[in-house]
C-alpha positions as CSV (number, residue, x, y, z in Angstrom):
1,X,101.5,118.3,124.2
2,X,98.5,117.2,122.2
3,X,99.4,115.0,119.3
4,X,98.2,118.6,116.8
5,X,101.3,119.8,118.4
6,X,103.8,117.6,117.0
7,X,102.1,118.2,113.8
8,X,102.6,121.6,113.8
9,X,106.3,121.6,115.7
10,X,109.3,120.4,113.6
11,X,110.7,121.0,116.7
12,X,109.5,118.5,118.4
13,X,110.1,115.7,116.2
14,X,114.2,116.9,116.3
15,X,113.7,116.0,120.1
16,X,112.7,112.7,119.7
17,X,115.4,111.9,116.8
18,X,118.2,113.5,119.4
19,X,116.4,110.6,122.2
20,X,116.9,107.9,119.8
21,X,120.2,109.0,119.3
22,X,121.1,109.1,122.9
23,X,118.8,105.7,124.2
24,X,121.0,104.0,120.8
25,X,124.0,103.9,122.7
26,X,122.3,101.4,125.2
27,X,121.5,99.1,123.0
28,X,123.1,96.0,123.2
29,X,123.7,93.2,120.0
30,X,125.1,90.0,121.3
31,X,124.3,86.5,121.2
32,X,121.0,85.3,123.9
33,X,122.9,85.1,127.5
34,X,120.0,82.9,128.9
35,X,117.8,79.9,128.7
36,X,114.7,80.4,127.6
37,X,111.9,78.9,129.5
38,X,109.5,81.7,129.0
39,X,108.8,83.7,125.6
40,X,106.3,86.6,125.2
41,X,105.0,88.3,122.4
42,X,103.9,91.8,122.1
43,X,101.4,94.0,119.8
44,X,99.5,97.0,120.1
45,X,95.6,97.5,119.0
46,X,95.1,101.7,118.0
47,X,91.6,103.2,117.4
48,X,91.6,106.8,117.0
49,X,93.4,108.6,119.7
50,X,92.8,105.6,122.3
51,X,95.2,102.5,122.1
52,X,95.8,98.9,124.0
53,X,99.4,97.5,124.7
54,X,99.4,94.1,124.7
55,X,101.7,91.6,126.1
56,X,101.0,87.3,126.1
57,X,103.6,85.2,127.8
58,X,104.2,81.7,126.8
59,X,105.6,78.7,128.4
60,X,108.6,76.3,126.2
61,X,108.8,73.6,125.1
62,X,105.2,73.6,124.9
63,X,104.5,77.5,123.8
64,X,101.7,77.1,126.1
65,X,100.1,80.4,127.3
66,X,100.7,81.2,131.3
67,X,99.4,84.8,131.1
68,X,98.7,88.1,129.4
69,X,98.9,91.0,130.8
70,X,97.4,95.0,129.0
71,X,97.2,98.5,129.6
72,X,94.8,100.9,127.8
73,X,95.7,104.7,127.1
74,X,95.6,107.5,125.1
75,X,98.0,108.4,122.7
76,X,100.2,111.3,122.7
77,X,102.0,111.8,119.5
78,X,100.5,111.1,116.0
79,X,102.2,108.5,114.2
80,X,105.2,108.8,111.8
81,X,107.4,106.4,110.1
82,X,110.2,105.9,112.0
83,X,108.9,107.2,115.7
84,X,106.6,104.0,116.7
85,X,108.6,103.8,120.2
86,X,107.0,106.7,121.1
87,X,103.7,105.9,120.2
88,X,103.6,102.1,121.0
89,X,106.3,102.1,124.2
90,X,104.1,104.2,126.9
91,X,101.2,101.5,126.5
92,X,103.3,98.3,126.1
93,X,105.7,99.5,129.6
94,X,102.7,99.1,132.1
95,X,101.3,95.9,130.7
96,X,104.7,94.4,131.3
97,X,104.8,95.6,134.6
98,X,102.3,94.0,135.7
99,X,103.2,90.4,134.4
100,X,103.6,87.5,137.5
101,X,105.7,85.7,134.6
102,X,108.6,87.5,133.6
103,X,110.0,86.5,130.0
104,X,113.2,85.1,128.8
105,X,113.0,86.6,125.5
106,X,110.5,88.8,123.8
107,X,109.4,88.8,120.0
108,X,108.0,92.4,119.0
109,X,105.5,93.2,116.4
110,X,107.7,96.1,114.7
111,X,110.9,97.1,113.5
112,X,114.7,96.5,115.2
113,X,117.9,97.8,114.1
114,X,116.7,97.7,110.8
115,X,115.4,101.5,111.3
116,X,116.6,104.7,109.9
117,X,118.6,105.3,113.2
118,X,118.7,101.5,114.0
119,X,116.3,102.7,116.7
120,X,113.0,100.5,116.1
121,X,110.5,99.4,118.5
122,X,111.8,96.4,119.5
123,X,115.0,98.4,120.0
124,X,113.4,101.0,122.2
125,X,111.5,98.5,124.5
126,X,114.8,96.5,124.8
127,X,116.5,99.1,126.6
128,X,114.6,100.7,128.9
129,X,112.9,97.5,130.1
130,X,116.4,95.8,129.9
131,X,115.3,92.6,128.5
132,X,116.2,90.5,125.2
133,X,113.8,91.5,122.3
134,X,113.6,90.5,118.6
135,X,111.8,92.8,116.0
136,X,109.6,90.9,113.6
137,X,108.5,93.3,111.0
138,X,106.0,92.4,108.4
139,X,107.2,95.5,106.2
140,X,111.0,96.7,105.3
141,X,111.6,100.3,106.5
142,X,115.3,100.6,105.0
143,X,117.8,98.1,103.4
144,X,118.3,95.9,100.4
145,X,117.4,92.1,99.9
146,X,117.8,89.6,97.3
147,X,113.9,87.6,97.7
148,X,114.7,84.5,99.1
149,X,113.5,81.0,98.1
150,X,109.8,80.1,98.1
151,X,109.9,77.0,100.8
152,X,110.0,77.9,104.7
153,X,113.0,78.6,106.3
154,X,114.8,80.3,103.4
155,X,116.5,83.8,103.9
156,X,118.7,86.2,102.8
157,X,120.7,89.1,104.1
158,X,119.0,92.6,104.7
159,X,121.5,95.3,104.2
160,X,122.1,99.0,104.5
161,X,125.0,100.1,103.1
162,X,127.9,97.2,103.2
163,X,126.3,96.3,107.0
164,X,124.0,93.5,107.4
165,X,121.2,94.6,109.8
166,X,118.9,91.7,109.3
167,X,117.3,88.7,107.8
168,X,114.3,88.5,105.2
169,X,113.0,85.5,106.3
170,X,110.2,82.8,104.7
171,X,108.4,81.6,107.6
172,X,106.0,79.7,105.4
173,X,106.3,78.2,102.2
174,X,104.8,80.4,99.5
175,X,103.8,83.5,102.0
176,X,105.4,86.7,102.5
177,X,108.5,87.1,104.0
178,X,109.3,88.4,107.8
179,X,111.8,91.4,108.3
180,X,113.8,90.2,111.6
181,X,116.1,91.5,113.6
182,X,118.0,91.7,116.6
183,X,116.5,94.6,119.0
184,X,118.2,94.4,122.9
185,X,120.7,92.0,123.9
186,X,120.3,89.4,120.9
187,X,122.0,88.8,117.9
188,X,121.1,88.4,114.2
189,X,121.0,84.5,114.8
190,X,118.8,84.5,117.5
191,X,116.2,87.0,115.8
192,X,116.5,84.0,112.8
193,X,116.3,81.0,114.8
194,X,113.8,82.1,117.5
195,X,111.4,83.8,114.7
196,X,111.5,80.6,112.7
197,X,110.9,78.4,115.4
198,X,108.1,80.6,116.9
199,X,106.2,81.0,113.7
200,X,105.6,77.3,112.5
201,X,102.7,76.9,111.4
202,X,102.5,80.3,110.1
203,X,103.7,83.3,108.8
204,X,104.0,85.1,112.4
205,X,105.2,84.1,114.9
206,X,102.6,82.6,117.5
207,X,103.1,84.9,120.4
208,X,102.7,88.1,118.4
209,X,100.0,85.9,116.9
210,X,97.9,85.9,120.3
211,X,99.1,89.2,121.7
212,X,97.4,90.7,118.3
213,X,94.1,88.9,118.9
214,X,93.8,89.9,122.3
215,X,94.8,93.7,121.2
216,X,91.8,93.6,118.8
217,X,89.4,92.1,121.2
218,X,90.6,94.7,124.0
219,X,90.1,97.6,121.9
């Protein structure tokens, strides 16, 4: 269907909500079962109906780059709040495939559990490539938050409701906070301690850093 379809079909749009539904039951929240010796980052670059999935793999302790990977394509489905997976999965999926490294962990430039149906990107990637991600959203989509403190490394607790579904998180002092959460087989401590550690010195976190470059050069 061409992405004036989904504009015109409520329909449609009622599909995908009943897939996040049913791919939600997959996803995983527990603590980081492995070492990490490899991180990646991912982003995608969008220009019109044509987009780039990027993905840049990084070796630790040094967070030295080993490889990056991409895959160009057309979109499908226009966006909407709330429905990136659809949009951003089919072009991230074939870059990943063809990585020689595969990663311990991957950080994801998007939303997490913290979603509407606690269905985000980094959620949707998670499961059907099976590994651990970690949303790192520059934006809040739902939940409340007390600001945390101005130096890097404060936080506070993102809730909906009475649940806590995230950390706002100061990953330089003075800047604007992160949005971070777990996504696939992490937990909320590992989406804090990885992001942090990740971002120094700035306000993202270095892989999704070079995996944005690349997208925009790519493009």
């Amino acid at each position: 269907m061409r992405s004036s379809g989904y504009q015109r079909s409520s329909g449609v749009w009622d599909r995908l909500v009943w897939i996040q539904e049913e791919l939600k039951r997959k996803v995983r929240i527990q603590p980081l079962q492995r070492k990490v010796l490899l991180v990646a980052g991912c982003d995608c670059g969008i220009r019109q109906d044509q987009g780039v999935g990027v993905v840049v793999v990084f070796k630790l302790p040094e967070l030295e780059e080993v490889e990056y990977q991409y895959y160009q394509g057309r979109l499908t489905i226009p966006y909407r709040s709330g429905f990136l997976g659809f949009r951003e999965v089919p072009l991230l999926i074939p870059a990943f495939q063809r990585l020689k490294h595969c990663p311990d962990l991957i950080l994801v430039d998007g939303q997490d559990i913290a979603h509407p149906r606690n269905f985000g990107l980094a959620c949707h990637l998670g499961v059907l490539i099976n590994q651990p991600t970690i949303g790192c959203a520059k934006s809040r989509l739902i939940g409340r938050y007390q600001e945390p403190g101005l130096k890097r490394g404060s936080y506070s607790s993102l809730y909906n409701g009475t649940k806590r579904i995230g950390y706002v998180l100061r990953t330089k002092d003075r800047v604007r906070c992160l949005f971070v959460s777990p996504g696939h087989c992490t937990d909320l401590q590992d989406a804090r301690r990885w992001t942090l550690r990740l971002a120094k010195p700035y306000r993202l976190p270095q892989v999704i850093r070079r995996a944005h470059h690349y997208a925009r050069v790519l493009l």
